[in-house]
C-alpha positions in Angstrom: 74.4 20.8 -55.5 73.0 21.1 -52.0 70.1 19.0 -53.2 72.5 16.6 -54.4 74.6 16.5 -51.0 71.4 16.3 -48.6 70.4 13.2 -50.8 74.0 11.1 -50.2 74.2 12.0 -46.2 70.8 10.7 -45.7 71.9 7.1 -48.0 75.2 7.5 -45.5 73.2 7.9 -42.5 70.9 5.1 -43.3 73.4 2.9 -44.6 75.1 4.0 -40.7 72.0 2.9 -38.9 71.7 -0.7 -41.1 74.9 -1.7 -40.0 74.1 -0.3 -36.2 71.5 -2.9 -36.8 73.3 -5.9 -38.0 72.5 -6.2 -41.5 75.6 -6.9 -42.6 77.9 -10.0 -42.3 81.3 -9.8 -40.2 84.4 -11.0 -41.9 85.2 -14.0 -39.7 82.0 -14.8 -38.2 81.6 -18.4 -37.0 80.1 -21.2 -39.7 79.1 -24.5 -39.6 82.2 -26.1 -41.1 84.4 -24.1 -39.1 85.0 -26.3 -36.1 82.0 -29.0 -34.5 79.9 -27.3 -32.5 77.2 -28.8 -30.5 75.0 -25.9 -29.4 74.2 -23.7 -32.3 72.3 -20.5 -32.7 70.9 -19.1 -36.3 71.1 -15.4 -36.1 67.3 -14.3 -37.2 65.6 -10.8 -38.0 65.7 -8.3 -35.3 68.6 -9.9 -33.1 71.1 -8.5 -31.7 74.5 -10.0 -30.4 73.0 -8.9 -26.9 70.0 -10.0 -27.1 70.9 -13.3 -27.7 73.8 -13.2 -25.3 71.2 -12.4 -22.6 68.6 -15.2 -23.7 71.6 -17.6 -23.6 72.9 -16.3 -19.9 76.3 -15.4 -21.9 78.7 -12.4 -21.6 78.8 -10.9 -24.9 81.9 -10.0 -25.0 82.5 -13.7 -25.1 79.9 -14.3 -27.3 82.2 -12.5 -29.9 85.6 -13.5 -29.0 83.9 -17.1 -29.0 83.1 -16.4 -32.8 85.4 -14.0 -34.3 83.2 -11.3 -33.9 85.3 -7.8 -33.9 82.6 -5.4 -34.3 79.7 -6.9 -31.6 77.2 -4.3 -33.8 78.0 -6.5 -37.1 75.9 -10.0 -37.1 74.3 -11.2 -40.6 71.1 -13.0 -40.7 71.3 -16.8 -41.1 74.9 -16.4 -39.6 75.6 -19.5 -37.1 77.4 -18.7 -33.8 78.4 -21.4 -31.2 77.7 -21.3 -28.0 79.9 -23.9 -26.5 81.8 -23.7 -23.5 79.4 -20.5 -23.0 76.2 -21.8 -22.2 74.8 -21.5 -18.7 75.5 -25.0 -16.7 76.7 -26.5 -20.4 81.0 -27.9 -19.8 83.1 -27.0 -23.0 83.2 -29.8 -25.5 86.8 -30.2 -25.7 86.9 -30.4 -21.6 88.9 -33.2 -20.4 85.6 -34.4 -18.0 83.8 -38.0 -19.4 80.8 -37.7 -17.0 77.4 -36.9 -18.4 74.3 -36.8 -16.9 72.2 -39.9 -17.1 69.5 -40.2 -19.6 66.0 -39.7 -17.3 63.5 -42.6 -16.4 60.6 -42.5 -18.7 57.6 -44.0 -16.7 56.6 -47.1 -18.2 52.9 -45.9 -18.0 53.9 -42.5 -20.0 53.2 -42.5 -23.9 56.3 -40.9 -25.0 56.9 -39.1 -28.8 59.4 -41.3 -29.7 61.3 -40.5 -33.1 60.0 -37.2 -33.8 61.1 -35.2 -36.2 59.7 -31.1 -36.6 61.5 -28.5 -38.4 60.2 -24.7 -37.9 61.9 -22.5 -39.6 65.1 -24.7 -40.8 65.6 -25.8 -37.4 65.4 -29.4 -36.5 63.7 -30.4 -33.9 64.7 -34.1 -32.9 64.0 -36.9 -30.0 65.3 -40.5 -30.0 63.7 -43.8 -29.6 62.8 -43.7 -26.1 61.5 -39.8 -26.7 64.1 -37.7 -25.0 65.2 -34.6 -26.6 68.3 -33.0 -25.8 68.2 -29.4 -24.9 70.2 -26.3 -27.4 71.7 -23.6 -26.1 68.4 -21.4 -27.6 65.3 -23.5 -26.5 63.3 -22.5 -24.2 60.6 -24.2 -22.3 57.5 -22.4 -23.6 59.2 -22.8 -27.4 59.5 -26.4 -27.0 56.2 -26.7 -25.6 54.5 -25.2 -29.2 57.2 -27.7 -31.3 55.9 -30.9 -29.6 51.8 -29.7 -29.0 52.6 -30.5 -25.0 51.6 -27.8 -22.5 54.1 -26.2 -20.9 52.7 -27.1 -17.5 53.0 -30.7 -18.6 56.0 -30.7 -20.0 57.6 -28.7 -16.6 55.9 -32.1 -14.0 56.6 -34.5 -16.2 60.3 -33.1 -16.2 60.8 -32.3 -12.3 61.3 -28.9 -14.0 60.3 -26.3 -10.7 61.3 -23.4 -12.9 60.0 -23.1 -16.4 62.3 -20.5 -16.9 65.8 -22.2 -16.8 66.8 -24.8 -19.2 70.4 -25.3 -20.0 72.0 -26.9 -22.9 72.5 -30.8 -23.1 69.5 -30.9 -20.6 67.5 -34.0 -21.4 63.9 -33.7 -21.6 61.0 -36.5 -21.8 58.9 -35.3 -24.6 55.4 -36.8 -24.0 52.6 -37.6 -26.5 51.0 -34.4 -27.5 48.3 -33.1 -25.2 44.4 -32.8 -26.6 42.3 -29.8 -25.9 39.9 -30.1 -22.8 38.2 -32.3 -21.8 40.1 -35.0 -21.5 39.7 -37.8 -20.8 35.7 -37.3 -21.6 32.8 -37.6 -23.5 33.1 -34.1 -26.0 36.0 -34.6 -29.3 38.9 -33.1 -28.7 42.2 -32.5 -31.3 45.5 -32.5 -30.2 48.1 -30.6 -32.7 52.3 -31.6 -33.3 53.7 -29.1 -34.0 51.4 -25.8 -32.7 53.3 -23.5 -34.1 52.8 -24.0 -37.9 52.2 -22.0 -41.2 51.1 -22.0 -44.9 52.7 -25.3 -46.5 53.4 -27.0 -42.8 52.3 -30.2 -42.5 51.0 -30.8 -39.0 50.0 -34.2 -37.2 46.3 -34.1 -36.4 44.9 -37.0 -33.7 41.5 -37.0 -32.5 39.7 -39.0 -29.3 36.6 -39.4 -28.0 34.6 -39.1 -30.9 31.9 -41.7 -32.0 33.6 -45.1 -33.8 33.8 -45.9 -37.3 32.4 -42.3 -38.2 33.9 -40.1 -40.8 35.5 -36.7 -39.6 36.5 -33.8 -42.2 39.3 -31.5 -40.9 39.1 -28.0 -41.4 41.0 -24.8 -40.2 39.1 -22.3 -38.6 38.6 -18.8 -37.2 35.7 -18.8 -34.5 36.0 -15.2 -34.0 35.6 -14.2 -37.5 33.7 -17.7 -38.7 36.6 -17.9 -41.6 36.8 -21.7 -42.5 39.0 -23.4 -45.1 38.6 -25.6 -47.8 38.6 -29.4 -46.4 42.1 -30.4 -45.7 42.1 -34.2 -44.8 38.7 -36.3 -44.4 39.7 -39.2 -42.2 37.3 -42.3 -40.3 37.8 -43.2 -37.1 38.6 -46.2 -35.3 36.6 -48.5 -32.7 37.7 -46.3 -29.9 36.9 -43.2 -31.4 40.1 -42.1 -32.2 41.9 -40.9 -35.8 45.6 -39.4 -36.7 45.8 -37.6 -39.8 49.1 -35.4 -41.3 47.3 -32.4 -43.3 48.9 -29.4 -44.5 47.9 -25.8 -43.6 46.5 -24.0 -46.4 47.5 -20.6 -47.8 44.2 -19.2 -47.8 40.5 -19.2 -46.4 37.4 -20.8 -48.3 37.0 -16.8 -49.6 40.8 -16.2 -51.0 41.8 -14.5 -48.1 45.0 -15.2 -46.5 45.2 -16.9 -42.9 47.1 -14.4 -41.6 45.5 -14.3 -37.5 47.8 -14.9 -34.9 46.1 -18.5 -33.8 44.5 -20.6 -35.9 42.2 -23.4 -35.3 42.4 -27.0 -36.8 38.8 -28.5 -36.3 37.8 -32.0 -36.4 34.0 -32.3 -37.4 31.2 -35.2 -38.1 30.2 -34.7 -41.4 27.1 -36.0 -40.8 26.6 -33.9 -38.0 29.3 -31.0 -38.7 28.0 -28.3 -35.9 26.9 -30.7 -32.8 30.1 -32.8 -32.9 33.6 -32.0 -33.3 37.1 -31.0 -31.7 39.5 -28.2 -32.6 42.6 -26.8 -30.8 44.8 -24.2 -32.3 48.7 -23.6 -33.7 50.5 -20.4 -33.3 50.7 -18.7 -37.1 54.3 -18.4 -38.3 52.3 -15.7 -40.9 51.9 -13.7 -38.1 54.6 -13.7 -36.3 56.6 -12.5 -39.1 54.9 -9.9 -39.6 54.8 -8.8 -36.8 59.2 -9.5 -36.5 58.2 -12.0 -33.2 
């Protein structure tokens, strides 16, 4: 009997500590079809109302009122909560005020991603025809910077943006093309990489420069530090300026079985006539990884 006893306080006291940690859903927590809502978090592993109160520049006390949220402790994974009328610098939606910020100049000189469309973990990812992208209440500048392949230093001047820290929701961004690993402009290949943060069974846009015209290229991915290659993934020619784009999709595995689990990954853009002289690589952030590791 005491065995018996000691076995159902320790289920009690983990099932105690689970719902300390959020695993279970609260009664009247916001969803989508609730009531429109234009700034939208998806609760993910490991948060915490607090934590994503304090990412968002919230109170979370009004975080919860916000969403029906009784017990702060109790969020569910996958559970929506809006962040309207909450946001840092963001006016409620139903506020009475008409005036919005105008839309930013886009130089006429600037190659802009016009269209785009990324998802990363069911989360869309979206800019319009003139390549502006309208800030959520969750994006950060360093995130946004991995969806669209642009370095965040870029992304910041060609923005005005003086602190890379603060964003706030509705901000509208220019989204330039994606940037290409160094050198470049130059005379050495180089690969640029939308989106860089990527994992088995993504499909990521692949354009090389500066390689020779009219020449076949074979993409691969790639570990330098550990000289893991894949299979081929894409084998594409290039075009009288030495240029190629090419959608391939990360593979599962290495060339040896083993799964790409490192936390960067290269995709590499080599001559396959001359594979180890001439080619360009640059690298995506593996979603493998950061899963397992609960980033």
């Amino acid at each position: 009997m005491q065995i018996i006893k000691r076995v159902m306080l320790c289920n009690l006291a983990l099932l105690l500590i689970a719902v300390v940690m959020g695993v279970y859903m609260p009664a009247n927590a916001q969803t989508d079809d609730d009531v429109p809502c234009i700034n939208k978090y998806v609760v993910r592993d490991g948060d915490t109302l607090s934590k994503i109160a304090q990412a968002n520049n919230v109170d979370v006390n009004e975080l919860a009122v916000a969403n029906g949220i009784e017990d702060p402790r109790l969020i569910f994974i996958g559970d929506t909560l809006c962040l309207d009328g909450l946001v840092e610098a963001r006016p409620n939606p139903d506020s009475t005020s008409t005036t919005q910020a105008p839309p930013p100049i886009v130089p006429p000189t600037l190659e802009v991603q016009r269209n785009a469309e990324i998802v990363i973990r069911d989360v869309e990812y979206t800019t319009d025809e003139n390549g502006i992208y309208i800030v959520r209440g969750f994006d950060r500048l360093y995130n946004l910077s991995a969806v669209f392949g642009v370095y965040m230093n870029e992304l910041a001047a060609v923005n005005n943006i003086t602190d890379p820290s603060v964003l706030y929701a509705g901000q509208q961004l220019i989204i330039p093309m994606p940037s290409y690993s160094s050198p470049v402009p130059g005379s050495f290949p180089a690969i640029s990489l939308v989106p860089r943060v990527a994992g088995p069974g993504y499909t990521v846009t692949v354009r090389g420069a500066n390689y020779p015209p009219d020449t076949e290229v074979e993409i691969y991915a790639e570990k330098f530090s550990t000289g893991k290659k894949s299979e081929v993934l894409e084998t594409v020619t290039t075009d009288e300026s030495g240029r190629f784009e090419v959608e391939v999709e990360i593979p599962e595995t290495w060339s040896d079985g083993t799964p790409l689990t490192d936390r960067t990954i290269s995709i590499v853009g080599r001559v396959s006539e001359q594979p180890n002289t001439i080619f360009g690589a640059n690298f995506y952030l593996n979603l493998v990884w950061l899963d397992a590791n609960n980033r």
